[in-house]
N, C-alpha and C positions, 0 to 999 in steps of 0.2 A: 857645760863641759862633761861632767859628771854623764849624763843622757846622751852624748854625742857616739858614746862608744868609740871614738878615735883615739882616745886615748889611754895608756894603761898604768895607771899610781899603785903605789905603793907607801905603809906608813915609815917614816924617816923621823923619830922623836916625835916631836909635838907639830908635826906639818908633811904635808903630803910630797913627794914627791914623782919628774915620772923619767923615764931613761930613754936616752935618744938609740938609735941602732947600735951604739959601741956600747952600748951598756953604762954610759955616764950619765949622772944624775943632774937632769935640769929642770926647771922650775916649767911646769906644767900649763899655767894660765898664761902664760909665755910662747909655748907653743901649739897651743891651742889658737890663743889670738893672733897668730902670725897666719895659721891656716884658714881660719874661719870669722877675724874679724873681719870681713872686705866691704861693710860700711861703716856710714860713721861711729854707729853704737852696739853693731855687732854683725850676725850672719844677717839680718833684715831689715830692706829697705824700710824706712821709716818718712815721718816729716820732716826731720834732722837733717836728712840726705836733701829733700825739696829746698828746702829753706839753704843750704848751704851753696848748692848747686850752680844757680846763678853768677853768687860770687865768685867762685873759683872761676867760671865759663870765662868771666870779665877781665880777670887776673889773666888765663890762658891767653887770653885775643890780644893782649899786652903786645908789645916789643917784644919787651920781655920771655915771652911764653915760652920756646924751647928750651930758654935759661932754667926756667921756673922745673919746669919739665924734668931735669936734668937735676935737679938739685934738690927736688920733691919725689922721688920717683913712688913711694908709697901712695902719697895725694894724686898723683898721677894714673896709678892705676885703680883709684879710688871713681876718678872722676870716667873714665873711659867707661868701666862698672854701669855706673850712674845712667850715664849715657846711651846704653843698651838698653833703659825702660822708657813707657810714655809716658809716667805723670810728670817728671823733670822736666820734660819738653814743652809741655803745655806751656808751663810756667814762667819757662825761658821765652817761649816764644809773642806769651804776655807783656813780660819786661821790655824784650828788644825795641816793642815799639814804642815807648819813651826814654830809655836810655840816651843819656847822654856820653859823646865823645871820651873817652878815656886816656889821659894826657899824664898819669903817672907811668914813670918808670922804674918796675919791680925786678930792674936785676940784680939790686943790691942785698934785695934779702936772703938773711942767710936762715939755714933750722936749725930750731932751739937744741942745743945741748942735754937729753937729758938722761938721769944716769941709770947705768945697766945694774937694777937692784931688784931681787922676788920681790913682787906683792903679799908674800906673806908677811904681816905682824912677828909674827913667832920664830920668823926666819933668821938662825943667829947671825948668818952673815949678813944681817943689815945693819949697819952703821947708830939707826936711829933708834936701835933696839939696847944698848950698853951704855951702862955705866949712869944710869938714871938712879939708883937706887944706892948709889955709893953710902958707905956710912956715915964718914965726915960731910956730904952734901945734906943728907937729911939732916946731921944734926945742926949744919949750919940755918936751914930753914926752921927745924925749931929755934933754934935762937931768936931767931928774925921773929918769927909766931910770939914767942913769949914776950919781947920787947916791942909789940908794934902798938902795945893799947888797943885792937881789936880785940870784941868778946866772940866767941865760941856761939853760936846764936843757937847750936844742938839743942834743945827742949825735952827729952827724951829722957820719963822719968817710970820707966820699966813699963811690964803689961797693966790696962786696963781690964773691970768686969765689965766693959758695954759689950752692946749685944752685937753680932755679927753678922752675917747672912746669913741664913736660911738656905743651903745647899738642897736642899734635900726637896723644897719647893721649886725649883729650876725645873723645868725643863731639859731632857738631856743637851740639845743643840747649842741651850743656852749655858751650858757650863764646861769648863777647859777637858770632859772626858770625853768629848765628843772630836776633840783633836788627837785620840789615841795615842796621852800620853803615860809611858812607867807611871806604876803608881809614887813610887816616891815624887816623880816629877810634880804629879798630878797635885798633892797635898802642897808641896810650895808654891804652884800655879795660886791653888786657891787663895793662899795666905799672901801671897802677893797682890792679886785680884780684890780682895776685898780689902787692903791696907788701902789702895788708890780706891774704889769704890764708893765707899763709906762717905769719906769727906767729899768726892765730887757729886753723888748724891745728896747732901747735905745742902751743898751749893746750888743745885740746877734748880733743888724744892721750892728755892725761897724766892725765884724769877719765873716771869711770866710762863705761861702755858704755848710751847713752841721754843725756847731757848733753844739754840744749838749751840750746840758742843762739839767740838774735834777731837778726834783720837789719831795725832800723828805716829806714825810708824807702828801702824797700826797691826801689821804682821796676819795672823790668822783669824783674828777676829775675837778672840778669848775675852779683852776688855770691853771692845765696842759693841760686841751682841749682847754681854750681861745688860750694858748701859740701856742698850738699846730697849731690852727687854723689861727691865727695871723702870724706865723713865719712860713711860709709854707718852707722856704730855709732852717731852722732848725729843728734838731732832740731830740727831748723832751721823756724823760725818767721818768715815775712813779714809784716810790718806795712808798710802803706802805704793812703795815705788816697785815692789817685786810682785810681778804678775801670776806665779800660781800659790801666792799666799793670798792675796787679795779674793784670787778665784776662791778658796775654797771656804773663804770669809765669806764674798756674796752667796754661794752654795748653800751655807747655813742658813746664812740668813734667809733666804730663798722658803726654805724650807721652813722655818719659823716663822711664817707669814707676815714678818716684820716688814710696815709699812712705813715707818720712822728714821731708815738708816738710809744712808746711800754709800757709795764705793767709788773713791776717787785713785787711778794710779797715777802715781805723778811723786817725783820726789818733794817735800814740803815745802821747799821754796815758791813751788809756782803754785801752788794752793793762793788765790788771792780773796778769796770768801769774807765776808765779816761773818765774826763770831762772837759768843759771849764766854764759853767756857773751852782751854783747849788742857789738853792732858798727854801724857806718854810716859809708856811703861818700858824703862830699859833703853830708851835711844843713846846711840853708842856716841860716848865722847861729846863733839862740835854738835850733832842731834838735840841734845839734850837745851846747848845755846839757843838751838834755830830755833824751836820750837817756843821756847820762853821769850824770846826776839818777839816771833808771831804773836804770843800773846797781847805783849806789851806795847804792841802798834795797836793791839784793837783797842787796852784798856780791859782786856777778859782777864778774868781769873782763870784761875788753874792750879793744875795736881799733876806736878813730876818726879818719877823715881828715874834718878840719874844711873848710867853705868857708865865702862871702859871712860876711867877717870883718865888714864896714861893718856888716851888718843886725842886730847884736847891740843890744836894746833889753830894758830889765828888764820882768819882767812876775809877775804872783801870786808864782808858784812860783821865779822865776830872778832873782836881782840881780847887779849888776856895781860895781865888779868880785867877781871869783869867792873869791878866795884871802883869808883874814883876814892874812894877807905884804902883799901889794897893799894892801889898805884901810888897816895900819897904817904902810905905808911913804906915807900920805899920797893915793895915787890915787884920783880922783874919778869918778865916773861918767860925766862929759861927757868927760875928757880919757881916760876910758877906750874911747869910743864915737868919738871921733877918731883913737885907736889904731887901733880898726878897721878905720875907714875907711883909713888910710894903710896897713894889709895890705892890701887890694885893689886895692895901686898894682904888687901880682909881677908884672904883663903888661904893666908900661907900660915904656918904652925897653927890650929886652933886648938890643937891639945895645950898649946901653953898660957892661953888665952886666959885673964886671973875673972874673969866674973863671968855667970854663966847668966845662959839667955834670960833666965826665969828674974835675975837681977838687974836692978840698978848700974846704969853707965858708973865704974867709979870717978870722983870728982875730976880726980886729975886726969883722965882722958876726957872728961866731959868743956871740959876751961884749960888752963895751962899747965904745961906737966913737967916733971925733971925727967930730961930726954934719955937720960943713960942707961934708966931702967925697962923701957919701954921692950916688948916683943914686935914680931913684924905685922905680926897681926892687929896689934894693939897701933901702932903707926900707923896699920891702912886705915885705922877707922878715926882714928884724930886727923889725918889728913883729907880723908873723905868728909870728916864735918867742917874743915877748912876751907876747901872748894866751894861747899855748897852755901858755907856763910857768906862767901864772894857774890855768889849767884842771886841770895835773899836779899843780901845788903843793893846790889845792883836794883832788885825792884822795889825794893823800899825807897832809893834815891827816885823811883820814878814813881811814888806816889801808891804802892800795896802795903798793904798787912801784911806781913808773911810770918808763917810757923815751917820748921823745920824742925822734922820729927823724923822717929824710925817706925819700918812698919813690924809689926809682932804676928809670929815669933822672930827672932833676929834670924833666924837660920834657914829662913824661908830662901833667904841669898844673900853670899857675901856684900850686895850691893840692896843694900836695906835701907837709904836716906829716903824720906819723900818733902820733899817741898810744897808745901800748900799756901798759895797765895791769892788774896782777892783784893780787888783794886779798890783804891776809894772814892766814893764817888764827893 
């Protein structure tokens, strides 16, 4: 959108907005997508388009079809689109000749209702954005918390003297400066990077020579090139679904004559690979599930720092809560998803915040607490070790070790949990 130059934003609080010809303010990726999605998954024909193609053709040649026509007019001038390239046709013209007779009739259907809401997260007028954080709701979850007889499974007993990476023996390509990032950015990169580092190195050391490892949502390459680079006996796998972060991932790589990685785009779900170790740094919300899912079908261990707790929504594959602990200690879905939300209050006040990074979690954030005295800062981080005791407790019911730990310094980022887990065999 942003490179289309079609359009022209402005900043509106905490979200962008852009203004129609009267000068009223409306949601940007909205009208952007009206102009410029005209296939299935954006301005470019894709295999989406191929693969879709046929069916709708079958649907059109219906009875039904002018119906359909008339009551689909979007899908309609999607398909006529479609229509005007050759590789559809091919494909159509493959099927026809085993298709069978089509003897439904599609006049009935109607199109899905759905609602007229920005895509922005941060967008106050969206409905799913309030009243998550109410105070009487948190403190009725604490309650629930402190009465459920779940432990707090946090492990996190301030900084260690082990030793750390060796920055300075990198290679530039191979270290987060070469994504030209602020240096403050750059110094929490690192200390992020080497919280996840450390233990999945640890892990890949002690199996065979060729292990592979996945780095979902793998972004620019900052994790998966160190690994790469680091674990020359293993095979390091990128997955990420945005195509000029991946590019300028293989670009590095490229250029670090790194033999060991490969570049998958593709959202993680269709990643079907066996692996032994999978990890992700930052996957947002339901991410975070998917990716631990993938794990736990191979049997791999792995090393995840969770973020955007608030965005965790069930979906096919992922329900909440996680843990059959959680579900039988009573927790509901809605007060699970308010949990959430109340983790992504770690950035709010930290001037009030009572122990500093250099310390010890105190106990009663660490285990159960009296809720009336607590800051909101101090909530995000009891509620973000609640979440991720769901997530441990869920792999330990399926047979892992799991530590859940913080990574140091804490300030590297509000979203400092890491999960390390290895299966048993």
């Amino acid at each position: 959108m942003q490179d289309s130059g079609t359009l022209s934003t402005e900043q509106n609080g905490d979200y962008m907005v852009a203004k129609d010809s009267q000068g009223n303010m409306v949601d940007p990726i909205k009208i952007y997508s009206q102009d410029q999605h005209i296939y299935a998954e954006g301005p470019d024909l894709l295999i989406s388009d191929i693969l879709l193609y046929p069916c709708i053709y079958l649907v059109l040649q219906s009875q039904a079809g002018d119906v359909i026509r008339k009551k689909f007019p979007v899908i309609s001038r999607w398909f006529d689109k479609v229509s005007e390239t050759e590789a559809p046709q091919k494909v159509l013209d493959e099927l026809l000749a085993v298709r069978e007779e089509i003897s439904r009739d599609f006049v009935d259907v109607e199109p899905k209702v759905v609602a007229d809401a920005s895509l922005y997260k941060c967008d106050p007028n969206r409905d799913d954005c309030k009243n998550f954080t109410i105070k009487m709701d948190v403190q009725r979850n604490l309650k629930w918390w402190e009465e459920s007889g779940i432990a707090n499974l946090q492990s996190y007993a301030g900084p260690t003297n082990g030793e750390g990476l060796d920055w300075n023996s990198l290679p530039k390509l191979a270290h987060p400066q070469a994504g030209e990032l602020p240096a403050a950015r750059l110094n929490r990169k690192c200390d992020q990077l080497q919280g996840l580092a450390l233990p999945l190195m640890e892990i890949v050391n002690k199996k065979r020579d060729g292990c592979l490892l996945v780095d979902f949502c793998s972004g620019g390459g900052h994790l998966g090139l160190l690994l790469a680079h680091s674990l020359p006996k293993a095979v390091v796998h990128m997955v990420e679904n945005k195509e000029e972060s991946l590019a300028r991932a293989r670009e590095r790589g490229q250029l670090l004559n790194l033999t060991n990685v490969w570049y998958f785009q593709a959202n993680m779900e269709y990643y079907k690979g066996s692996f032994e170790v999978g990890t992700s740094l930052h996957a947002c919300g339901v991410a975070t599930d998917l990716v631990i899912t993938k794990c736990m079908e191979q049997q791999a261990d792995y090393v995840c720092t969770p973020c955007c707790y608030g965005a965790v929504r069930s979906i096919d594959s992922i329900h909440y809560p996680r843990s059959s602990a959680f579900r039988g200690a009573g927790c509901t879905e809605k007060d699970y998803i308010m949990m959430g939300h109340t983790a992504d209050q770690t950035n709010k006040d930290p001037e009030k915040t009572r122990h500093t990074d250099a310390e010890k979690i105190p106990s009663e954030t660490a285990t159960k607490v009296s809720s009336e005295t607590l800051y909101k800062s101090e909530e995000g981080n009891l509620f973000m070790d609640i979440v991720d005791s769901d997530r441990a407790l869920l792999s330990m019911e399926k047979g892992y070790s799991v530590r859940l730990d913080k990574i140091y310094p804490l300030t590297c980022s509000p979203k400092h949990n890491i999960i390390i887990a290895t299966h048993i065999k």
